[in-house]
C-alpha positions in Angstrom: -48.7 -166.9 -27.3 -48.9 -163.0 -26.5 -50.5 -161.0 -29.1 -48.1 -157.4 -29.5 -49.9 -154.4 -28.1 -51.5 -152.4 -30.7 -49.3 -149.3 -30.5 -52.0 -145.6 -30.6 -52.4 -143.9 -33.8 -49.7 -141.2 -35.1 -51.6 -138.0 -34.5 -51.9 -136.3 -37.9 -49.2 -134.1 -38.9 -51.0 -130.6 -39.0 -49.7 -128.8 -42.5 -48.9 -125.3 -41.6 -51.0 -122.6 -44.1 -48.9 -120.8 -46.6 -48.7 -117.7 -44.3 -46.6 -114.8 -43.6 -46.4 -113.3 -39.8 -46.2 -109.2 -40.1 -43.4 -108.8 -37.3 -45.9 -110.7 -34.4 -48.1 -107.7 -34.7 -51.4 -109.0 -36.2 -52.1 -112.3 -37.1 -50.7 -114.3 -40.5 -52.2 -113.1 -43.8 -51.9 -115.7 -47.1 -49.1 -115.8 -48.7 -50.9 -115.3 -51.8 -51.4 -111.7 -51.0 -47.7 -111.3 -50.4 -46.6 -112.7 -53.6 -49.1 -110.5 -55.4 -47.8 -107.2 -54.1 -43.9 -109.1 -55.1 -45.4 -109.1 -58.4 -46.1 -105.7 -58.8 -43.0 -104.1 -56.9 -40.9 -106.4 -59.0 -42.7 -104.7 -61.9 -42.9 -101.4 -60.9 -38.4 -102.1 -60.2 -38.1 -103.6 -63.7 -39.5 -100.6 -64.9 -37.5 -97.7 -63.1 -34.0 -99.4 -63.2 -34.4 -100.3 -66.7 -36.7 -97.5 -68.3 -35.5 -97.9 -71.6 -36.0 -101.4 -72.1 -39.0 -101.6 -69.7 -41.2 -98.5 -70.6 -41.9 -99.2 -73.9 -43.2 -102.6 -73.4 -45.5 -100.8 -70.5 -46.9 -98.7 -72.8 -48.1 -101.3 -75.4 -49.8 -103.1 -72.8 -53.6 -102.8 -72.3 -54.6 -99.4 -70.7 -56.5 -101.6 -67.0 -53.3 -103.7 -66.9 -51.2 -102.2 -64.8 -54.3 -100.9 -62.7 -55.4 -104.2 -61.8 -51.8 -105.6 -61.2 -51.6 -102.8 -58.5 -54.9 -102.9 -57.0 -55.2 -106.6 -56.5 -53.4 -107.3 -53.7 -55.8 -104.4 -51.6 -58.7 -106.5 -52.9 -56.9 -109.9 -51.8 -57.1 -107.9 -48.2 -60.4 -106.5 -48.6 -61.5 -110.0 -48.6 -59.3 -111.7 -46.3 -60.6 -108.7 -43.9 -63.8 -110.2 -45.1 -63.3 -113.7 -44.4 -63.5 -112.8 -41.1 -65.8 -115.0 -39.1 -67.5 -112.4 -36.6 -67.4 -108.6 -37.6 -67.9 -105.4 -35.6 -67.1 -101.9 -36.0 -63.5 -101.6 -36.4 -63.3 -104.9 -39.2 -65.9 -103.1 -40.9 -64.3 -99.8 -40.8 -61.3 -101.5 -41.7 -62.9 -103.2 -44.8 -64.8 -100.4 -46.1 -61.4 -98.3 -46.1 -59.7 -100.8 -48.0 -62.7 -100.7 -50.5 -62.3 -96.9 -51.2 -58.2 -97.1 -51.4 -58.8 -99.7 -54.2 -60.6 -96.7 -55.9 -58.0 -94.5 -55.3 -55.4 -96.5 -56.6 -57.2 -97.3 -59.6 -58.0 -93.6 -60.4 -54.0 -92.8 -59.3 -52.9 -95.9 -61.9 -55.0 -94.7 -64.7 -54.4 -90.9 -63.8 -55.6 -89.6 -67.9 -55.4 -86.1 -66.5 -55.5 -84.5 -63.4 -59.3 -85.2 -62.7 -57.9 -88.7 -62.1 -55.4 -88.1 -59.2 -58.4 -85.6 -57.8 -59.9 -88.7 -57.8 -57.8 -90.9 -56.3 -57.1 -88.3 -53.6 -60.9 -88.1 -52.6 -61.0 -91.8 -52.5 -58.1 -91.9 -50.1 -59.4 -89.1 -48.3 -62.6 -91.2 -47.8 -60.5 -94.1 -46.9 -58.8 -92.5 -44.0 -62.3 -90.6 -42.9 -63.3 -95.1 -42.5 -60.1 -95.7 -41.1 -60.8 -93.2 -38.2 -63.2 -94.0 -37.5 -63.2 -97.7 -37.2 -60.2 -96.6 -34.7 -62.5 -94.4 -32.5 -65.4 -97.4 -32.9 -62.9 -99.3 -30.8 -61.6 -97.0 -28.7 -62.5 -95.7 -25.0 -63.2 -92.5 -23.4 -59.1 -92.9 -21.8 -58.1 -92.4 -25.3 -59.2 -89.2 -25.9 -57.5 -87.7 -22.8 -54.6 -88.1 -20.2 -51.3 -87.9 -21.0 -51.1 -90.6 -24.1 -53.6 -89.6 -25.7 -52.2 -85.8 -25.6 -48.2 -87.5 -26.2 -50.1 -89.4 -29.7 -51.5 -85.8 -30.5 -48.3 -84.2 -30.3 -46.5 -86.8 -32.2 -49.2 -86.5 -35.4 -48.3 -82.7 -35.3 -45.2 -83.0 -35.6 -44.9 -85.5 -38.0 -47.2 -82.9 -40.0 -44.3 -80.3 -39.3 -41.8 -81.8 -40.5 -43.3 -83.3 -43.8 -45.2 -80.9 -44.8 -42.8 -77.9 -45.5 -40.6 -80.3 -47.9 -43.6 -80.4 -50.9 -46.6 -78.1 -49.5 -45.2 -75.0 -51.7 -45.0 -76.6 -54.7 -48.5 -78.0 -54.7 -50.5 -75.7 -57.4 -52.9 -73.0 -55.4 -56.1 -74.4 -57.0 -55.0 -78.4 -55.9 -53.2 -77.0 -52.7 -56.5 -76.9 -49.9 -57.4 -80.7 -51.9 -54.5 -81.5 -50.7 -54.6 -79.9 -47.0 -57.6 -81.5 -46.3 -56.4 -85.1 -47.1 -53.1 -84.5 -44.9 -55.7 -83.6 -41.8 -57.3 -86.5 -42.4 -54.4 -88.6 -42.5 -52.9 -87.5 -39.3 -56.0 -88.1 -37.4 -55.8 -91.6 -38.2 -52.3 -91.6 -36.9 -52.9 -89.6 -33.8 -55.9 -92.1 -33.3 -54.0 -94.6 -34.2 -51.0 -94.3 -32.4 -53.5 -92.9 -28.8 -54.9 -96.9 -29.2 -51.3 -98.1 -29.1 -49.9 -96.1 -26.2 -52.9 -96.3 -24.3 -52.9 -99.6 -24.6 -48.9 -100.4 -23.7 -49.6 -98.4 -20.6 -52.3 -100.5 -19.7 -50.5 -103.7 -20.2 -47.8 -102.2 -17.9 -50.1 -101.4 -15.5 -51.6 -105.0 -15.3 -48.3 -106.3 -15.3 -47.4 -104.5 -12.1 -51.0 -106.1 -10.7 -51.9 -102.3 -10.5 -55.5 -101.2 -11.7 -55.4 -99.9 -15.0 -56.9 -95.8 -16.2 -59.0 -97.8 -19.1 -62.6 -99.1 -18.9 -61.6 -101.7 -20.6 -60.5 -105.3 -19.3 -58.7 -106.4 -22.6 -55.8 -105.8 -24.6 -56.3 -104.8 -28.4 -53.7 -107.2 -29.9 -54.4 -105.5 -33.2 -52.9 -102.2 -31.9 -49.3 -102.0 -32.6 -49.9 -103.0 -36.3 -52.6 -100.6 -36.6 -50.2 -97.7 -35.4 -47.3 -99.2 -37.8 -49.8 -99.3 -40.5 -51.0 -95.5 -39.9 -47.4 -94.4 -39.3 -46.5 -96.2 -43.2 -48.8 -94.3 -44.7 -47.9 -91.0 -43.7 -44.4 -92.1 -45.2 -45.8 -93.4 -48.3 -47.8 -90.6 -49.1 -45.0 -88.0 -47.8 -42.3 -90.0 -50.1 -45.0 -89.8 -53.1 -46.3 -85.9 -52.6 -41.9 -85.0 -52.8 -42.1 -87.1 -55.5 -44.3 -85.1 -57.5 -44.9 -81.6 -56.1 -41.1 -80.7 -55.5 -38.2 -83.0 -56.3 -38.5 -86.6 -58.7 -36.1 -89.1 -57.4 -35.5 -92.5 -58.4 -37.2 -95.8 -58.0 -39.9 -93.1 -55.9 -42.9 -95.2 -57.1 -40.9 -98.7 -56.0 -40.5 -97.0 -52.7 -43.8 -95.4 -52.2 -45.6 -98.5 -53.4 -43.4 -101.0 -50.8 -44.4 -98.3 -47.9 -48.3 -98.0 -48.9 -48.6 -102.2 -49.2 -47.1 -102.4 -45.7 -49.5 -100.1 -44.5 -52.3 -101.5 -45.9 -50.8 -105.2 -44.6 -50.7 -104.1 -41.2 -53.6 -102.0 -41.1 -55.7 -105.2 -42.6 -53.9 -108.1 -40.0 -55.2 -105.9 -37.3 -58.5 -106.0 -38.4 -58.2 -109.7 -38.5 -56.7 -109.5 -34.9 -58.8 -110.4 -31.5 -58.9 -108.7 -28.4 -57.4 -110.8 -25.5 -59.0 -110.7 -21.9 -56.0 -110.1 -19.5 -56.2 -110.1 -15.6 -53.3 -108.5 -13.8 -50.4 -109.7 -13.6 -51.5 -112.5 -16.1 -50.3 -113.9 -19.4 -52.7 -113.5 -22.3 -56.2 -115.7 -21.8 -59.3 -116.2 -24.1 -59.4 -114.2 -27.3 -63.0 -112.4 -27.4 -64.1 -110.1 -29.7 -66.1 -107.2 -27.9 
């Protein structure tokens, strides 16, 4: 009499996390972060297609309602950043400039009087000084000259050309150099931003023609391309939100403004959550190191 072979365990079915992948640029973030900001542009929507039914239900509600509603989801990043198991300079920066943008959009929420959006624009201001330079903290000397680097700088300026003229002279004389200062600030993130990228994508060209590359380094930042997205939605979120209020109003402008800044903010976090990846030339991606 055989006995029947005893047939190997199933291997357990792995449940995938409740995740959403930003475009294959950064790494999944929770879902939960995604349905928070849903929550609030769903809101903010409601509120601007139906003003007459919505805004006076808005303004019986308690006054750090709305405030929290918007902010939470940067904190939900602030600590998914966070959660991060080995930190360095750019996570850091990273964090720390989603810290003072949850300040800023607190003041900007509450915004009793103008104070408040002085506020909020020195918060952001402060946010984008971090951003910067957790960008730099990562970068290397290539990215600060050549051809890339120069191509990133001349993109920045022009994107400062062409924004600034539509709202600039309508911005009151005593807010006006406030508001100078935080657009410098702002494209430097995006030139540094955007020189990380490029240099980068020529690099991986470069290695995949077995060529030496220009950069010191021997890795890939897989981090980059959201990092430039995330700069480059900024710039339109706050362009979109200075027209708003310095020269023309428009409709569903805060729906807009607020879908641009969270996508800025998503990318700009999943990159800090990103590893760099050691390459050799010629060769797909290998072991993900943090350097």
């Amino acid at each position: 009499m055989t006995t029947p072979s005893k047939q190997p365990p199933s291997p357990a079915r792995k449940v995938p996390d409740a995740s959403v992948e930003i475009a294959g640029l950064s790494p999944p973030l929770p879902l939960a972060i995604f349905n928070a900001m849903a929550i609030y542009l769903g809101f903010i929507a409601a509120s601007e297609a139906l003003p007459d039914l919505f805004g006076p239900m808005i303004s019986r509600l308690p006054l750090l309602v709305v405030p929290i509603l918007k902010t939470l989801p940067i904190w939900m990043l602030l600590f998914h950043v966070l959660a991060r198991p080995v930190h360095d300079g750019f996570s850091l920066g990273m964090a720390f400039g989603l810290a003072a943008s949850s300040i800023g959009d607190m003041a900007l929420a509450l915004e009793l009087d103008e104070r408040y959006f002085l506020a909020g624009l020195g918060a952001f201001f402060v946010a984008h000084v971090l951003y910067s330079l957790a960008i730099i903290s990562d970068d290397d000397l290539s990215n600060f000259s050549g051809f890339m680097a120069l191509l990133s700088g001349g993109i920045a300026l022009g994107a400062a050309a062409l924004v600034l003229p539509l709202f600039i002279y309508h911005v009151p004389m005593e807010m006006r150099m406030h508001v100078l200062a935080y657009c410098a600030v702002i494209i430097v993130t995006l030139w540094r931003a955007l020189a990380r990228f490029t240099t980068d994508l020529s690099d991986a060209q470069y290695r995949a023609a077995g060529k030496p590359t220009k950069a010191t380094s021997s890795y890939v930042r897989r981090g980059s391309a959201a990092t430039a997205l995330g700069a480059a939605f900024f710039v339109l979120s706050d362009s979109l939100l200075a027209y708003n209020r310095f020269a023309q109003p428009f409709r569903f402008s805060h729906f807009l403004v607020m879908l641009t800044y969270y996508s800025a903010q998503a990318l700009l976090a999943g990159s800090a959550r990103a590893d760099n990846y050691r390459i050799a030339p010629g060769a797909q991606v290998l072991n993900p190191v943090r350097q």
